[in-house]
N, C-alpha and C positions, 0 to 999 in steps of 0.2 A: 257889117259893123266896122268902124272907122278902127286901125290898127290900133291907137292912140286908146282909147277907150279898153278896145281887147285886152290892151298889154297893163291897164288899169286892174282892170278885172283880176286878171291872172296873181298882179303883186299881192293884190288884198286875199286874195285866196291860200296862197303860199305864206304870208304873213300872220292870218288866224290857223294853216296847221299848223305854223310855228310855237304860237303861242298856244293850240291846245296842246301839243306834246311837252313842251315847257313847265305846262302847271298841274299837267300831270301827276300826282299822289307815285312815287316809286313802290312796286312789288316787292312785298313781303315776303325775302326766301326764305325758305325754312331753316331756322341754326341748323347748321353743319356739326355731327360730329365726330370728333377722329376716333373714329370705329378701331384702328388699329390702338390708338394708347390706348381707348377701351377695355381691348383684347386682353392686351399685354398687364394690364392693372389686375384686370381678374384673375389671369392665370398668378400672376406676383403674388396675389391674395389665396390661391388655389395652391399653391407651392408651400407657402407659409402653414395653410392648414395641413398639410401632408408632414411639414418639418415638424411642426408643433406633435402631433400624433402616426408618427411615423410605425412603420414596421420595425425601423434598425433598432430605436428608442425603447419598443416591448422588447425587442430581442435580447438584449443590453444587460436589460432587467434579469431578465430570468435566465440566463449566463448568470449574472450575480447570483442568483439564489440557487443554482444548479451549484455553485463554488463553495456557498456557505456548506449546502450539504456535505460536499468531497471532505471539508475541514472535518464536519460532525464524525463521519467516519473515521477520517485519519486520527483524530485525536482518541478514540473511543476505542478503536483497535488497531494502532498502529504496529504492524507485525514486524514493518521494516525495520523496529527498533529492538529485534532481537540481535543483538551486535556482541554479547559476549557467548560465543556461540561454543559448545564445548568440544575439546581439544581427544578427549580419550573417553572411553564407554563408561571408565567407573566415573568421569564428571557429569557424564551427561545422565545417570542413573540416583547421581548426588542429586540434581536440578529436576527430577523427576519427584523425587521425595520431597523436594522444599514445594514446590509446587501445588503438590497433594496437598501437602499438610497448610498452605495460605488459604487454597479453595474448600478445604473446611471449616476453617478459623470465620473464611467469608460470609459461608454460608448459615456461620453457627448466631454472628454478628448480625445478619440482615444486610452484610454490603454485597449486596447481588453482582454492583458494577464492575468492584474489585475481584469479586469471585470467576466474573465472565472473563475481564484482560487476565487473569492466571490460566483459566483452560484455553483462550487460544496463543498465549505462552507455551503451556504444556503439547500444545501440537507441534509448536515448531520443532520441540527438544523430541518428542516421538519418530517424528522423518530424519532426525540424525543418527539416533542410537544405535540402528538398524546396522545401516553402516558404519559404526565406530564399532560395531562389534565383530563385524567382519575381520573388521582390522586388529582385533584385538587376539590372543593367544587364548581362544577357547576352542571346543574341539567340538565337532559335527553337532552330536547331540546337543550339549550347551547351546549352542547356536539357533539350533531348531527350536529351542525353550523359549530362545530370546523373543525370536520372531514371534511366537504364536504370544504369549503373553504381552508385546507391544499392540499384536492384534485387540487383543481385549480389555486393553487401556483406550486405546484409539475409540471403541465403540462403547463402552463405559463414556471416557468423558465428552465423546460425542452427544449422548441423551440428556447429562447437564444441560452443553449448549441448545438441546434442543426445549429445553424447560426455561431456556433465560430467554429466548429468543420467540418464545412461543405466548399467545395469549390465552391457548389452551392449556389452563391444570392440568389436562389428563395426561398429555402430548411432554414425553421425555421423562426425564427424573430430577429431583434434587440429591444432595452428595451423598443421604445416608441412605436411598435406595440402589447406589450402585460403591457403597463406600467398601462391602465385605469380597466382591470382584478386584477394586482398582487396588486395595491395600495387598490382597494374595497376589496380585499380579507383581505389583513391585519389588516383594520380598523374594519372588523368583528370578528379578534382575539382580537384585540385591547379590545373590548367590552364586549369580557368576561371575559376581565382578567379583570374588573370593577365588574361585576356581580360575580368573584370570591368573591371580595374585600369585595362587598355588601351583602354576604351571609356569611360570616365571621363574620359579622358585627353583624347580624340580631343572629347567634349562640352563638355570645358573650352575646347581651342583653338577649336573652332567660335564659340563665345559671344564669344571676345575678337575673333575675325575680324570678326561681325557688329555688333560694336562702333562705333558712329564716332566720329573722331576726335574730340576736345577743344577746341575754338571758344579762343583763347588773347582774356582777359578785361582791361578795363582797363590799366593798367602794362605789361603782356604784349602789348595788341597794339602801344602806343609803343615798344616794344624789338623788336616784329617790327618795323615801319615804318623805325624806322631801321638796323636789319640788310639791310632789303631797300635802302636811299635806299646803304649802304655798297658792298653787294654790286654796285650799279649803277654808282656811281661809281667802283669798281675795274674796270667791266667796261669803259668806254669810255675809262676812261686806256689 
C-alpha cells in the first residue's frame, strides 16, 4: 500500500478515537463524603446528649437535696445552740427543772416539737452537771447521789425521746409515764445544791474562827489603857 494512502488511513483512525473519547458521557463518581466532619458532628451531637443528661448534673441535684435534709436537721435540733452553758452545779440543776417543767407544759399542750428540742436541751445540761458537781464543795456521798440520779434522768428522758422519735406507741414513754422517776430524781439535785450552800457556809465560819484577833494599834491601844486605868478604878471604889 502506497505510504500516501497508509498515512491517510492512520489520520482518519486517530481522528474518529478522538472524537469518540471527546463525546464521550463523563463518569458518574459517587459524592464524596467527608466522613471525618461526619464523625466529628456526631460525636458534637453525642457530647451534647451526655451534657444535657449528664452524671455531674444528677449529682448536683441530689448534693442539693442531701443539703436540704442537713438544714431539716440543724434547725430541728440544733444542739450547737446550747451557748448559755451553765457556770456552777446549782445553775445547771436551776436549768434542769425549767426544762422538766417546758417538757411537760409540752407534752400537756400537744406540742410534741417543742417538747422534743427541750429533752435534747436537757442532755446537754445532764453531761455538764456531773462535772460541775465535782467542782463543787459537796462531799463523797452527795456526789455519789448526784451521779446515780443524773443516771436516771438520762434514761427517763431517754424513753421520751424514744416515743417522739418512734412510730411505735408501744416503744418508749410519754412524760407522765416516767414523770414520778424524773421529778424524785431532781429533788435529789435540788438537795445538794443546799448541802453545797451549807458547806460554804460552815467553811466560811471556820476561816473567821481561825482568825485572830486584831492587835488594837496606836490611839487604840491609849483608849484601851485608859478604859482599863477606868474600869480599875471603879472596881476598888
Amino acid at each position: 500500500m502506497p505510504i500516501t494512502i497508509r498515512f491517510a488511513l492512520l489520520f482518519c483512525v486517530g481522528t474518529l478515537g478522538l472524537l469518540t473519547i471527546g463525546c464521550a458521557p463523563p463518569s458518574s463518581a459517587p459524592p464524596t463524603t467527608n466522613s471525618s466532619t461526619a464523625k466529628d458532628d456526631h460525636d458534637h451531637d453525642h457530647g451534647d446528649h451526655d451534657h444535657d443528661h449528664g452524671k455531674d448534673d444528677h449529682d448536683h441535684d441530689h448534693a442539693d437535696h442531701d443539703h436540704k435534709d442537713g438544714d431539716h436537721d440543724h434547725d430541728k435540733h440544733a444542739h450547737s445552740d446550747h451557748e448559755e452553758s451553765s457556770e456552777t452545779y446549782a445553775d445547771a440543776v436551776k436549768e434542769i427543772e425549767a426544762l422538766q417543767k417546758s417538757i411537760k407544759e409540752n407534752f400537756e399542750a400537744d406540742k410534741l416539737e417543742d417538747a422534743d428540742t427541750a429533752v435534747h436541751e436537757v442532755g446537754h445540761v445532764l453531761e455538764e452537771v456531773t462535772k460541775l458537781a465535782e467542782k463543787a464543795s459537796l462531799t463523797p456521798e452527795d456526789l455519789e447521789a448526784v451521779k446515780k440520779n443524773v443516771e436516771v434522768l438520762f434514761d427517763a428522758f431517754g424513753k421520751i425521746d424514744d416515743r417522739l422519735h418512734s412510730k411505735d406507741a408501744a416503744k418508749g414513754s410519754d412524760y407522765k409515764g416516767v414523770a414520778k422517776e424524773i421529778e424524785a430524781a431532781i429533788e435529789v439535785l435540788k438537795s445538794k445544791v443546799k448541802a453545797e450552800a451549807s458547806e460554804k457556809s460552815d467553811d466560811h465560819a471556820d476561816e473567821a474562827k481561825s482568825e485572830p484577833a486584831e492587835t488594837p494599834k496606836g490611839d487604840d491601844k491609849e483608849a484601851a489603857k485608859d478604859q482599863e486605868a477606868a474600869e480599875k478604878a471603879g472596881a476598888e471604889k
